[in-house]
C-alpha positions in Angstrom: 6.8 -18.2 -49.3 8.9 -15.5 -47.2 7.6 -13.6 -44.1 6.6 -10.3 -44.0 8.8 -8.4 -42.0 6.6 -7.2 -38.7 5.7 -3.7 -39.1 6.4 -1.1 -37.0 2.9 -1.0 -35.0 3.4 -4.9 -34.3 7.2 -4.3 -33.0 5.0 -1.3 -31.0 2.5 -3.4 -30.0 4.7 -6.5 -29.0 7.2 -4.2 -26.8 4.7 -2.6 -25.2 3.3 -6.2 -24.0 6.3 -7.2 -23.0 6.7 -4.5 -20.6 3.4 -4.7 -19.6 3.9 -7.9 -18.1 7.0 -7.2 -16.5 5.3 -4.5 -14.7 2.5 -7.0 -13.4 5.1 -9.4 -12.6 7.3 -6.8 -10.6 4.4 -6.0 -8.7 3.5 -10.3 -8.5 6.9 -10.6 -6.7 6.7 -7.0 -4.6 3.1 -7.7 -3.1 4.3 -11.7 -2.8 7.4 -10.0 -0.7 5.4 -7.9 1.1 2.2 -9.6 2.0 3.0 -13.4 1.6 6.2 -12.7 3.5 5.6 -9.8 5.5 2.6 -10.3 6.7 0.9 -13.8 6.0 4.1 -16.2 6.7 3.3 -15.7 10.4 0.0 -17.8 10.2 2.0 -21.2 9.0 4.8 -20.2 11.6 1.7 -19.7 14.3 1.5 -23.6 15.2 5.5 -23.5 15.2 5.5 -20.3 17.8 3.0 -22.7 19.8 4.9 -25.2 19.8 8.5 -24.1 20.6 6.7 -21.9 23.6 7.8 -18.3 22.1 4.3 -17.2 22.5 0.7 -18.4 23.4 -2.4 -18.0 21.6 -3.5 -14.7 23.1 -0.1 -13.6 22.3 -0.2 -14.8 19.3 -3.2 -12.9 18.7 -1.8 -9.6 19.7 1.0 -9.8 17.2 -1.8 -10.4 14.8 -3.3 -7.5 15.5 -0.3 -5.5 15.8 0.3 -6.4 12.4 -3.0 -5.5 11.2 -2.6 -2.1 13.2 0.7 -1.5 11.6 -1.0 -2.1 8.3 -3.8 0.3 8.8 -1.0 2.8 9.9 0.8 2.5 7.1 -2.1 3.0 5.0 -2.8 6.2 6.8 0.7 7.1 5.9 0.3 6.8 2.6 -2.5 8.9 2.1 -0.1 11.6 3.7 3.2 10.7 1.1 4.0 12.8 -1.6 6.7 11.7 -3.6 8.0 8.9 -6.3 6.2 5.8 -5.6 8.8 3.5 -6.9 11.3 5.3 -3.5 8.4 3.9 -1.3 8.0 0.2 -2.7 11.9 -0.1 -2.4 11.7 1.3 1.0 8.8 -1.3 2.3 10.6 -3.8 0.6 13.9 -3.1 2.2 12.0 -2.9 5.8 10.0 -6.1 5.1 13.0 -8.0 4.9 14.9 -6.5 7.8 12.1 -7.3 9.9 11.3 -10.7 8.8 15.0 -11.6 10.1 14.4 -9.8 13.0 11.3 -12.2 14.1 14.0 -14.7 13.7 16.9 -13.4 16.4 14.4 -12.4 19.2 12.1 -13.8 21.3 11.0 -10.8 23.8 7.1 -10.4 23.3 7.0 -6.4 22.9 10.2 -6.9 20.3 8.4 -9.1 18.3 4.9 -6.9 18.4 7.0 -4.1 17.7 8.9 -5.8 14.5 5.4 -7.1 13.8 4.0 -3.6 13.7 6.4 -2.1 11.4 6.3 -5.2 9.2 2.6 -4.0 8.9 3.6 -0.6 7.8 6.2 -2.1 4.9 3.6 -4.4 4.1 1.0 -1.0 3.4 3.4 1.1 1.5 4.7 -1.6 -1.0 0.9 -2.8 -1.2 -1.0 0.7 -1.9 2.3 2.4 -3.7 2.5 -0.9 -6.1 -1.3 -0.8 -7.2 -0.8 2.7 -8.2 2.6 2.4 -10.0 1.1 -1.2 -11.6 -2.4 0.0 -12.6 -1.1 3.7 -13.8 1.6 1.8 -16.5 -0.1 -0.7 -17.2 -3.1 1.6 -18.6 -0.2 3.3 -20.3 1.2 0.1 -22.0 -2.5 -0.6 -22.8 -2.8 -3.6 -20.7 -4.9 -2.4 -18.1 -6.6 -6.1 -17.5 -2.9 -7.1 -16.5 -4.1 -5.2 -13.2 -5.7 -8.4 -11.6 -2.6 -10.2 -12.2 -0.9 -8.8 -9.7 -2.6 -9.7 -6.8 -1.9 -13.0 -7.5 1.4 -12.0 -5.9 0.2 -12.2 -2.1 -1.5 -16.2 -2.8 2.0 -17.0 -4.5 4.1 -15.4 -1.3 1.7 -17.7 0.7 2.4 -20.8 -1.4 5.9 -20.1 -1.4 6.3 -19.9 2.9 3.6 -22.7 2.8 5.4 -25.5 1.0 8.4 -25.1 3.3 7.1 -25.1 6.7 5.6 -28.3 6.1 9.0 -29.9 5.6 10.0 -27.4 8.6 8.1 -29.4 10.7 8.8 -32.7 9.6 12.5 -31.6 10.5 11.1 -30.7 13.4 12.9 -27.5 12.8 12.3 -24.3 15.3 10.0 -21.0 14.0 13.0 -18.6 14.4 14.4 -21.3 11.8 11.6 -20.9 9.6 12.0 -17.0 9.9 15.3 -16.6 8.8 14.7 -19.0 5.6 11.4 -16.6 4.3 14.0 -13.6 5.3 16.5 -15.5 2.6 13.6 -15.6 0.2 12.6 -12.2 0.7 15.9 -11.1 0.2 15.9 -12.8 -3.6 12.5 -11.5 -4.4 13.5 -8.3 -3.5 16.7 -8.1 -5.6 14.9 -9.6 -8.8 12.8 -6.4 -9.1 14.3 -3.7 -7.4 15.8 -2.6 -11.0 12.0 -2.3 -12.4 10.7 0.3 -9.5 13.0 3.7 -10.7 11.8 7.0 -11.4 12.5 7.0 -14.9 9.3 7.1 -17.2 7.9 4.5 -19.3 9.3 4.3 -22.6 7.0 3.0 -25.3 9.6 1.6 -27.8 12.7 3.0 -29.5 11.2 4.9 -32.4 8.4 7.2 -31.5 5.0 5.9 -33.6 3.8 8.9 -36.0 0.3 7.5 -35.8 0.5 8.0 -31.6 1.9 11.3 -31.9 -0.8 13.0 -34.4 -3.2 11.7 -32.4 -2.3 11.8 -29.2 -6.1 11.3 -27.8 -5.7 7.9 -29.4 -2.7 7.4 -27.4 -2.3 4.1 -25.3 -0.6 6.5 -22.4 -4.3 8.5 -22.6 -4.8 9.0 -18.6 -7.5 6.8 -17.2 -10.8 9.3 -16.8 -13.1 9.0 -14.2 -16.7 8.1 -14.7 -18.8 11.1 -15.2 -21.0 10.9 -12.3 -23.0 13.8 -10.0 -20.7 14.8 -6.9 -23.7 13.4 -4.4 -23.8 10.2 -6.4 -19.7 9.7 -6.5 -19.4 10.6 -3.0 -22.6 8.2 -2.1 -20.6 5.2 -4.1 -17.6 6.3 -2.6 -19.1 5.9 1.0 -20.4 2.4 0.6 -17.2 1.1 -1.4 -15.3 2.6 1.7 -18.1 0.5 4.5 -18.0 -2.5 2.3 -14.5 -3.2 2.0 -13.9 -2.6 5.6 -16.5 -5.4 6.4 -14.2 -7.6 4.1 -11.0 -7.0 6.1 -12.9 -8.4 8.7 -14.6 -11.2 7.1 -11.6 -13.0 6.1 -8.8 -12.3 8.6 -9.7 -15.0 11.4 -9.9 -18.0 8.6 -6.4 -16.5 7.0 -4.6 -15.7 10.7 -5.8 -19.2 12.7 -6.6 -21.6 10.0 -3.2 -23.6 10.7 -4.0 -23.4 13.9 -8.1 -24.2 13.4 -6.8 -27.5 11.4 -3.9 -28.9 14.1 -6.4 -29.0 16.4 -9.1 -30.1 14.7 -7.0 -32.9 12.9 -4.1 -33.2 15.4 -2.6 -37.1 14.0 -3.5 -35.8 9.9 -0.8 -34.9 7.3 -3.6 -32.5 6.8 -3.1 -29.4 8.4 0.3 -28.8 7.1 -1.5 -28.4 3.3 -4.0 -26.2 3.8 -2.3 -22.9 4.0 -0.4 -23.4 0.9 -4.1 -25.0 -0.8 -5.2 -21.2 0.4 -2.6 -19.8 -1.2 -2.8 -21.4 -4.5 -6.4 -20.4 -4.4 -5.6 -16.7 -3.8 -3.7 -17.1 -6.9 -5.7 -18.5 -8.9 -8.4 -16.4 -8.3 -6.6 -13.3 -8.8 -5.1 -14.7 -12.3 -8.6 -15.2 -13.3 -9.7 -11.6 -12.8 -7.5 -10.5 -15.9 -10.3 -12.6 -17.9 -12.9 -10.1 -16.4 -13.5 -7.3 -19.2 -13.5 -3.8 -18.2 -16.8 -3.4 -18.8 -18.6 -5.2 -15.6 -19.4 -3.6 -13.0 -17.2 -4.0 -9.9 -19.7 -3.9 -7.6 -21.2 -6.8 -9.1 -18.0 -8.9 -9.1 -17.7 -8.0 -5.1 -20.9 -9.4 -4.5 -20.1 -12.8 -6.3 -16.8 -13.0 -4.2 -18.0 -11.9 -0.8 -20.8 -14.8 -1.3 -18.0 -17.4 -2.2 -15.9 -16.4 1.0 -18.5 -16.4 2.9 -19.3 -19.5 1.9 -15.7 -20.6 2.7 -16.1 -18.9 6.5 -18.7 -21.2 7.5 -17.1 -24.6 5.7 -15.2 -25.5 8.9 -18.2 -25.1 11.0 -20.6 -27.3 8.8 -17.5 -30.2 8.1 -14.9 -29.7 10.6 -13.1 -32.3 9.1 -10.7 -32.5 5.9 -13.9 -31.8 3.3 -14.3 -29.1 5.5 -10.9 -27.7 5.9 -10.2 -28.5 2.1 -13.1 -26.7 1.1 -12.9 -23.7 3.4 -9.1 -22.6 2.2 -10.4 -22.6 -1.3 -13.7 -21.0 -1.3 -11.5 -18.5 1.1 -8.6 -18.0 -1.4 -10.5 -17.8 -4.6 -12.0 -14.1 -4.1 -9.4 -13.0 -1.6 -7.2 -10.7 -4.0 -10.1 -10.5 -6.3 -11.9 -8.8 -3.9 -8.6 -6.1 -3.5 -8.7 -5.9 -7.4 -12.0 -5.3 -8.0 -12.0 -2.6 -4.9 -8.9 -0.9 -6.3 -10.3 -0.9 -9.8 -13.9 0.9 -8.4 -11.4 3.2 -6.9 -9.8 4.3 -10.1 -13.1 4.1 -12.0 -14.9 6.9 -9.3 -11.4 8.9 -8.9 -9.6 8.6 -12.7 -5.5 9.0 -12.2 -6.5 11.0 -8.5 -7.4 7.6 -6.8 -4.5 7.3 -4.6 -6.0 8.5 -1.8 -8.8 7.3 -2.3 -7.0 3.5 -2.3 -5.1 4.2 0.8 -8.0 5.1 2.7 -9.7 1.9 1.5 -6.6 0.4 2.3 -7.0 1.6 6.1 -10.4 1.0 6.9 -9.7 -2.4 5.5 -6.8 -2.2 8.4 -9.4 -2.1 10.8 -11.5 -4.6 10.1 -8.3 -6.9 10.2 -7.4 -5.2 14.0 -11.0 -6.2 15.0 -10.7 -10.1 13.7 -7.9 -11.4 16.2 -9.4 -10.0 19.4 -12.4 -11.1 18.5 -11.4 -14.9 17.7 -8.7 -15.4 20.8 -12.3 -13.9 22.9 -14.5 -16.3 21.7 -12.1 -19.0 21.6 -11.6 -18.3 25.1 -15.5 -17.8 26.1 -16.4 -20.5 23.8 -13.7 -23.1 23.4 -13.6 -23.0 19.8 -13.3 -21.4 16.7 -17.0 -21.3 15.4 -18.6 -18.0 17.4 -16.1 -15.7 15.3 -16.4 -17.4 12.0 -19.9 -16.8 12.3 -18.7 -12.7 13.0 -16.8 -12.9 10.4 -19.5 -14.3 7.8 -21.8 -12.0 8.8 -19.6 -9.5 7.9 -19.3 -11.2 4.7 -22.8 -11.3 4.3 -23.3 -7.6 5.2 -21.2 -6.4 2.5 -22.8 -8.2 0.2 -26.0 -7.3 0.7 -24.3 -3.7 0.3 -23.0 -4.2 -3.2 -25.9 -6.2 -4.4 -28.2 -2.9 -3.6 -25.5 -0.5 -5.7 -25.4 -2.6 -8.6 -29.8 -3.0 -8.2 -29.6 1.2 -7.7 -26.8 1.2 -10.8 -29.7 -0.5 -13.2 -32.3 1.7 -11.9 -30.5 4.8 -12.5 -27.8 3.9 -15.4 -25.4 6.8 -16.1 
């Protein structure tokens, strides 16, 4: 029996998924570059920076925060940029790895906040510029569910600077060591993708498809329209999307900044400690691969209630078992909705804005920012006042809990009043 040669619509079909997914894993890698390196390796590095006497724990905590403030400024930025996107994801990649291997040549405080800063504001322009250009051709390819995938990128970058340190410290190796190795990796992330960010616009296949071309409202590159809502009611959604994902920033940035640190001295003779950042990271992953199963269909506001629950749930693990139970449980139930909850933010963005929400998901990007700013402070306070880690993961539940008590009232004011 011979094959039928695939016809033209399956060749069509079949290229456009292929370059659908290596948009989504471009942007894997770019936000793996930018946010696992660029921002989160400094968390594993933390107990390392301790150690070798390059900071203290209040320092520490301000080049936390001056990362988180670099972030929020860089979001800020973007909602100002006009231009290519793919110019701006190259750029912050560029920065992010000049900066990384800058932490590892210096050990003056205000050098390292202020390479810690800027590292922020890569960290903002490759994150919101890569949603946009991800989400925008992806819809075009027809893949739009691809979207979540994505955001597995910054749970992967964790993983990746995880794994290592452990054997950095085995090797008893020093953090401006372990800084110039995630620069190396950086580097080679960087150079994998940097061909798939141009300026040159999608093209669908190599022979144009009749069908898509007399109908070109049938078209897979249709733009994505936004819901058809009354300008009180958008801007009302709008406004309580913007408070709740701010409360988020702040509800898991002391678990994801001082859990190393939480563990070492909570399990100080364990092999322990050294395995739950990268268990965090797999669990970003994971959840954020499981968010392309999600259809379309469900409301986002309903899936950011589920996932503020489950991380709040993770806040409060270490306080209930501070031992490995604890620990193990707290970097999961902290990972699993951690880039969901970006996803299904980003997504509610683009459903109340259409192709327009740019702005709209770099100011979510910067009040998330602040929430972020707030956490460190906060936690190196407390631990101070307090002598341990509990008052501010109890702040930072709450915030949790807020937020989801938020969302659950949209989607109970959504079935009331269906569009």
């Amino acid at each position: 029996m011979v094959d039928k040669p695939a016809t033209h619509q399956q060749q069509h079909s079949t290229y456009n998924r292929g370059q659908a997914w290596k948009v989504a894993l471009s942007g894997v890698v770019a936000l793996g570059v930018a946010l696992g390196i660029g921002r989160f390796a400094f968390s594993p590095l933390l107990p390392m920076m301790l150690h070798d006497k390059v900071v203290t724990l209040t320092e520490g905590g301000w080049l936390a925060t001056a990362n988180y403030v670099g972030y929020f400024l860089g979001a800020l930025l973007c909602m100002t940029l006009r231009g290519n996107a793919a110019n701006y994801i190259r750029t912050g990649l560029a920065l992010t790895v000049l900066l990384t291997a800058g932490m590892g040549f210096s050990s003056n405080l205000w050098l390292l906040i202020f390479f810690r800063t800027m590292a922020g504001i890569a960290s903002a322009l490759v994150f919101v510029f890569t949603s946009g250009w991800c989400m925008q051709r992806l819809n075009q390819l027809g893949s739009p569910t691809l979207g979540g995938m994505i955001y597995t990128g910054p749970g992967l970058g964790i993983l990746v600077t995880g794994i290592p340190v452990s054997f950095m410290v085995i090797a008893n190796w020093s953090a401006h060591s372990g800084w110039l190795v995630f620069t190396a990796m950086g580097l080679i992330g960087s150079a994998l993708i940097w061909s798939t960010f141009t300026n040159k616009p999608i093209r669908f296949d190599n022979i144009e498809s009749v069908d898509q071309a007399n109908n070109p409202s049938h078209s897979i590159a249709a733009p994505l329209v936004a819901a058809q809502l009354p300008a009180k009611e958008q801007a009302h959604q709008t406004r309580w999307l913007i408070i709740g994902y701010g409360l988020a920033g702040l509800g898991y940035i002391i678990t994801a900044t001082f859990l190393p640190v939480m563990a070492r001295v909570t399990l100080p003779n364990s092999i322990w400690p050294a395995l739950f950042w990268p268990i965090l990271g797999l669990s970003i992953a994971i959840g954020s691969a499981l968010t392309v199963r999600v259809p379309m269909h469900i409301d986002n506001r309903l899936m950011l209630l589920l996932c503020y629950i489950v991380q709040a749930a993770g806040v409060i693990g270490v306080i209930i078992l501070p031992n490995v139970a604890g620990f193990l449980l707290s970097s999961i139930l902290v990972g699993l909705p951690f880039s969901a909850i970006v996803f299904f933010a980003m997504r509610d963005a683009r459903r109340l804005r259409g192709e327009s929400a740019s702005r709209l998901m770099g100011l979510l990007t910067a009040i998330y920012g602040i929430g972020q700013i707030s956490g460190p402070p906060i936690a190196t306070y407390l631990v101070v006042l307090t002598g341990s880690f509990n008052a501010s993961l109890w702040v930072a539940a709450g915030a949790l809990a807020i937020g989801a008590l938020l969302f659950a009232t949209l989607v109970r004011q959504s079935k009331r009043n269906p569009k």
